[in-house]
C-alpha positions in Angstrom: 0.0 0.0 0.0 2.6 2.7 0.7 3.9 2.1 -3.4 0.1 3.1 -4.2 0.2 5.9 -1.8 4.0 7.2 -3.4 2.1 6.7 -6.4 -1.1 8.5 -6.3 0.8 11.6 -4.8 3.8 11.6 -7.7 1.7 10.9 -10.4 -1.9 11.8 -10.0 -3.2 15.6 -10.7 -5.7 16.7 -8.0 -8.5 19.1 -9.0 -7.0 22.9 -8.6 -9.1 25.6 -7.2 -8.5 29.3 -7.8 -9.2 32.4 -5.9 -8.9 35.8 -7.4 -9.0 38.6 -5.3 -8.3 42.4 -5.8 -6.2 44.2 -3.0 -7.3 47.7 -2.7 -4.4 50.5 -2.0 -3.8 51.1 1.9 -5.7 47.7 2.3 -4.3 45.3 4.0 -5.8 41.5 3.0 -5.8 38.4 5.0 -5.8 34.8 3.6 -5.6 31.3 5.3 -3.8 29.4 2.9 -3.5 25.3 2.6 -0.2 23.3 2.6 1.1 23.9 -1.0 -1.2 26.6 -1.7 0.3 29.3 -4.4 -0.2 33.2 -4.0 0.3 34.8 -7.8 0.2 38.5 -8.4 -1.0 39.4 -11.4 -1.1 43.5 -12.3 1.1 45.1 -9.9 3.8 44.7 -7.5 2.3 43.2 -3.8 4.0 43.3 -0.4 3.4 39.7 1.6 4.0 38.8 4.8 3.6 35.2 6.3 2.5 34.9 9.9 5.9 33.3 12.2 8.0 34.3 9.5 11.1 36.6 10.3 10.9 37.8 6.2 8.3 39.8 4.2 8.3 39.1 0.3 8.0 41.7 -2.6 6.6 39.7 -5.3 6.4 41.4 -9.0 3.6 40.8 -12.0 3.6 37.5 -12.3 5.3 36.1 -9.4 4.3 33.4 -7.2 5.0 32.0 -3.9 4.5 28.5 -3.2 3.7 27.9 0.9 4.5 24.3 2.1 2.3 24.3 4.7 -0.9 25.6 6.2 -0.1 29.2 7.4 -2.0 33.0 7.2 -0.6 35.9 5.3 -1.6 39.4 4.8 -0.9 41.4 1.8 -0.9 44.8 0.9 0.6 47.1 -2.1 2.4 50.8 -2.6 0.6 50.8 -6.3 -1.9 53.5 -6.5 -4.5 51.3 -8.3 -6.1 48.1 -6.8 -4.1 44.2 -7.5 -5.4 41.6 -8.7 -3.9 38.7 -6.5 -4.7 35.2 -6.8 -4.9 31.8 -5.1 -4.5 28.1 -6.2 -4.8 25.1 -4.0 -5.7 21.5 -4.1 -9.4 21.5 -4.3 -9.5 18.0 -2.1 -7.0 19.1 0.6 -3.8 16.8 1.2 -5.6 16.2 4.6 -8.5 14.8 2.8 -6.6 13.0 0.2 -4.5 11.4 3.2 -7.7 10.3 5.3 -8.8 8.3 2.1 -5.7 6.6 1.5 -6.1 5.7 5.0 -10.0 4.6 4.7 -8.6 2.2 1.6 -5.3 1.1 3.5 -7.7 -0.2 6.3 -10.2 -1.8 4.0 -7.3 -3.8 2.4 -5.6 -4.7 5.9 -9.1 -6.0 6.9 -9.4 -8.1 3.9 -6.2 -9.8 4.1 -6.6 -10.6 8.0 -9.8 -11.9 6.7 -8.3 -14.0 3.9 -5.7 -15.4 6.9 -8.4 -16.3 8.9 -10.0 -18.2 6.5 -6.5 -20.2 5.4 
């Protein structure tokens, strides 16, 4: 089972789910992002700041920040015009993908104790 599990997370493509968002100037905007969730800007520059993180990031049109695990961060912008901003995670979350792998790990270990049992 733990080849399958290696398996399905190298190989197999998980639904996506994207959040677009606009960041007004002198706003400050507040996101609670998944484990490998990845923040994109998309018109202007944007200032981001992770929550328990000693460094903020500038990140430029079209750059994107990959977070490895579940954390908040706030961002904000010096453009005088709003940013477009957006989102992507897993739409089933790795926790969810995890507890199924486990639900079908322990229908297989129940079968084969079954199958001994009846040896």
């Amino acid at each position: 089972m733990q080849h399958l599990a290696q398996h399905i997370r190298a190989n197999v493509r998980l639904p996506k789910i994207t959040y677009h968002f606009a960041v007004e100037p002198g706003e400050v905007f507040y996101w609670d992002c998944t484990p490998g969730a990845e923040v994109r800007t998309l018109s202007e520059r944007v200032w981001l700041t992770r929550a328990n993180c000693d460094y903020d990031y500038w990140l430029e049109p079209g750059g994107v920040l990959r977070l490895p695990k579940r954390e908040r961060i706030s961002i904000s912008t010096d453009a005088d015009r709003a940013v477009e901003i957006s989102v992507t995670s897993d739409y089933f979350g790795a926790q969810a993908a995890r507890g199924w792998l486990d639900r079908l790990r322990s229908v297989f270990r129940s079968r084969q104790g079954s199958l001994l049992r009846h040896m």
